[in-house]
DOMAR-831640 format. One record per residue (C-alpha): chain; residue in three letters; x, y, z negated. Coordinates in nm, 2 decimals. Layout:
BEGIN
ch = A | aa = ALA | X = X | Y = Y | Z = Z .
...
This chain:
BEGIN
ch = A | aa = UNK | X = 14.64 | Y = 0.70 | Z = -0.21 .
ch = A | aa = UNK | X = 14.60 | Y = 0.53 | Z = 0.10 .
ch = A | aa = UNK | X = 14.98 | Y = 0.45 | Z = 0.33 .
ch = A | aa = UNK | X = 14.99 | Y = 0.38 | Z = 0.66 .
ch = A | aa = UNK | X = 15.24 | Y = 0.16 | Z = 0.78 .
ch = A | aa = UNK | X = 15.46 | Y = 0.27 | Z = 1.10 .
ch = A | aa = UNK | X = 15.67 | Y = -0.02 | Z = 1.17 .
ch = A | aa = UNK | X = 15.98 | Y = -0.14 | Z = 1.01 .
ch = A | aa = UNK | X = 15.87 | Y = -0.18 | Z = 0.64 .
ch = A | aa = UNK | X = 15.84 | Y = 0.23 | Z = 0.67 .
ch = A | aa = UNK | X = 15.51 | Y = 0.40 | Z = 0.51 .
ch = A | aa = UNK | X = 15.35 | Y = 0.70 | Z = 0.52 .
ch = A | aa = UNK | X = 15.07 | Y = 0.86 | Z = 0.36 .
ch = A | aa = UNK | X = 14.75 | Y = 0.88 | Z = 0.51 .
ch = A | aa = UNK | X = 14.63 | Y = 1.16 | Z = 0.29 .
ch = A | aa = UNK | X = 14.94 | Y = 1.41 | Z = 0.38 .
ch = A | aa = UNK | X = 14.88 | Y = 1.28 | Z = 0.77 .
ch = A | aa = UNK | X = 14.79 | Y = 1.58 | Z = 1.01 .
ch = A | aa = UNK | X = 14.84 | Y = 1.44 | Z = 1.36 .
ch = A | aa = UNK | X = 14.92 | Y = 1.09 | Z = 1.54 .
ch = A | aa = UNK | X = 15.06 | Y = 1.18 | Z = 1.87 .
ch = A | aa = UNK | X = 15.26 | Y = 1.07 | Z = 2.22 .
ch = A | aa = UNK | X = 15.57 | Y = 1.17 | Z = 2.29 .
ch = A | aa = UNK | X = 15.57 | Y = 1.25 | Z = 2.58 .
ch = A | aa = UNK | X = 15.47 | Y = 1.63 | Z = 2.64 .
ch = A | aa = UNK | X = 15.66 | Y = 1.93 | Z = 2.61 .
ch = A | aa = UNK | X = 15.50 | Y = 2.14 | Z = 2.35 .
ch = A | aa = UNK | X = 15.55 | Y = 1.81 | Z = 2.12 .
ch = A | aa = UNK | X = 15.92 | Y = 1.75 | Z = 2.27 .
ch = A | aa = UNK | X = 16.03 | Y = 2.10 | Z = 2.18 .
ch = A | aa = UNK | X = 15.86 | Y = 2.02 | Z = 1.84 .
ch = A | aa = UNK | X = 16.08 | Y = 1.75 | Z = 1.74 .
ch = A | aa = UNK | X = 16.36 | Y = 1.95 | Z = 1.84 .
ch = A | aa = UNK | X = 16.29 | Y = 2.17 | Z = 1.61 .
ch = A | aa = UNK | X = 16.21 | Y = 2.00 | Z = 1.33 .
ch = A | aa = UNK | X = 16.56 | Y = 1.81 | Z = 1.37 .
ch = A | aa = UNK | X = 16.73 | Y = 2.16 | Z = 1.38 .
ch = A | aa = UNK | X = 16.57 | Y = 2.24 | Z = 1.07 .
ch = A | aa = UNK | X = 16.62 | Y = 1.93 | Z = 0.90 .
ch = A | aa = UNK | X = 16.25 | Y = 1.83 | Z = 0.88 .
ch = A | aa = UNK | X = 16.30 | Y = 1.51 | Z = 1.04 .
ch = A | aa = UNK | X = 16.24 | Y = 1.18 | Z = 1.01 .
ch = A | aa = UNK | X = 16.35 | Y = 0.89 | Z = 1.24 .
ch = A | aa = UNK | X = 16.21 | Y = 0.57 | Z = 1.20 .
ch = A | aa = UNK | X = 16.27 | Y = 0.42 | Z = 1.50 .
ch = A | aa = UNK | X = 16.54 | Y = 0.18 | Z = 1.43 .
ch = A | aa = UNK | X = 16.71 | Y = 0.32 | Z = 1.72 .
ch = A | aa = UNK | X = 16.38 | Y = 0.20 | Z = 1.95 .
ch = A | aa = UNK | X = 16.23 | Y = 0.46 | Z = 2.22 .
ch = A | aa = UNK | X = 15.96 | Y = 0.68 | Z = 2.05 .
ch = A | aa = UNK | X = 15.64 | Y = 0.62 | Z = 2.09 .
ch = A | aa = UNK | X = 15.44 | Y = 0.80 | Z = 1.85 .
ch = A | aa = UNK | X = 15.49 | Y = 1.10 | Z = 1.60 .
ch = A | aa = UNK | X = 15.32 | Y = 1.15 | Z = 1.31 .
ch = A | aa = UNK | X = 15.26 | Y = 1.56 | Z = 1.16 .
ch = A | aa = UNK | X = 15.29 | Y = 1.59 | Z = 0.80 .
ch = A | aa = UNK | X = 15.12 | Y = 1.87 | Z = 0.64 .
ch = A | aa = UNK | X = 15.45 | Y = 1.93 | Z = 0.45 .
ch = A | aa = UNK | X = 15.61 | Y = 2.04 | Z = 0.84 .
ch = A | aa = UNK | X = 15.78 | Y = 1.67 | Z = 0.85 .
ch = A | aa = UNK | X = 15.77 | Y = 1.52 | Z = 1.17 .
ch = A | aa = UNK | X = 15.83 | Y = 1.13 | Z = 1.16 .
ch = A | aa = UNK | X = 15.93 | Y = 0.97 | Z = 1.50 .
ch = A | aa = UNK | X = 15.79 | Y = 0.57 | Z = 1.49 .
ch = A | aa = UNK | X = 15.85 | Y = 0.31 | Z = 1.71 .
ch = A | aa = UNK | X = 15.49 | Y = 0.15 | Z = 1.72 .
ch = A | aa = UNK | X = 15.19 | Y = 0.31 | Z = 2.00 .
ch = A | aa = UNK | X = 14.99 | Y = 0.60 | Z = 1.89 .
ch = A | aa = UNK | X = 14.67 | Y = 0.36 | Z = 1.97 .
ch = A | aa = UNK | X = 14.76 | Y = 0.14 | Z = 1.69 .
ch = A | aa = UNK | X = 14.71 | Y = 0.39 | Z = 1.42 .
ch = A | aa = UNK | X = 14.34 | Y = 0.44 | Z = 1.59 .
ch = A | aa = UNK | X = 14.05 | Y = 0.41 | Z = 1.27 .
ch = A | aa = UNK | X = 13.95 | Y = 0.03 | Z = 1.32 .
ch = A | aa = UNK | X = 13.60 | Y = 0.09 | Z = 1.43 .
ch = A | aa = UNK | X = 13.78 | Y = 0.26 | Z = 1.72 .
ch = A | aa = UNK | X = 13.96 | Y = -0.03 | Z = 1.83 .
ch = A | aa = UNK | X = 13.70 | Y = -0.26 | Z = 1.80 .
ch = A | aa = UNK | X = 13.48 | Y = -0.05 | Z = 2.04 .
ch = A | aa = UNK | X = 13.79 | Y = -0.05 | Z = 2.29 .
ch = A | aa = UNK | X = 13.78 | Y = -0.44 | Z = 2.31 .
């Protein structure tokens, strides 16, 4: 099992990972809303400004502090650079 770390000592798992995303768009904004109505989230912020959500396969969304790019597969960033 492999975990992805997204910031603050916090950890997810990359195997029940759907989707890394921005916050910024509406579909995804409405999402969160949701998910907070129905209890399926998960703030780990540390009271920072979002910057990237992460979709659990178990309908958990996780709000994280740390860019979307930094969760990019290494070979990615390295072609960025």
């Amino acid at each position: 099992m492999k975990l992805i770390n997204i910031g603050f000592g916090n950890l997810v798992s990359a195997d029940r990972l759907v989707a890394v995303v921005g916050p910024d768009s509406a579909p995804i904004k409405r999402m969160v809303q949701e998910s907070r109505e129905r209890g399926m989230l998960i703030d780990a912020t540390y009271g920072r400004k979002t910057a990237s959500i992460f979709i659990m396969d178990s309908d958990h969304v996780v709000l994280s502090a740390l860019p979307p790019e930094r969760f990019a597969p290494k070979e990615e960033r390295e072609n960025e650079e």
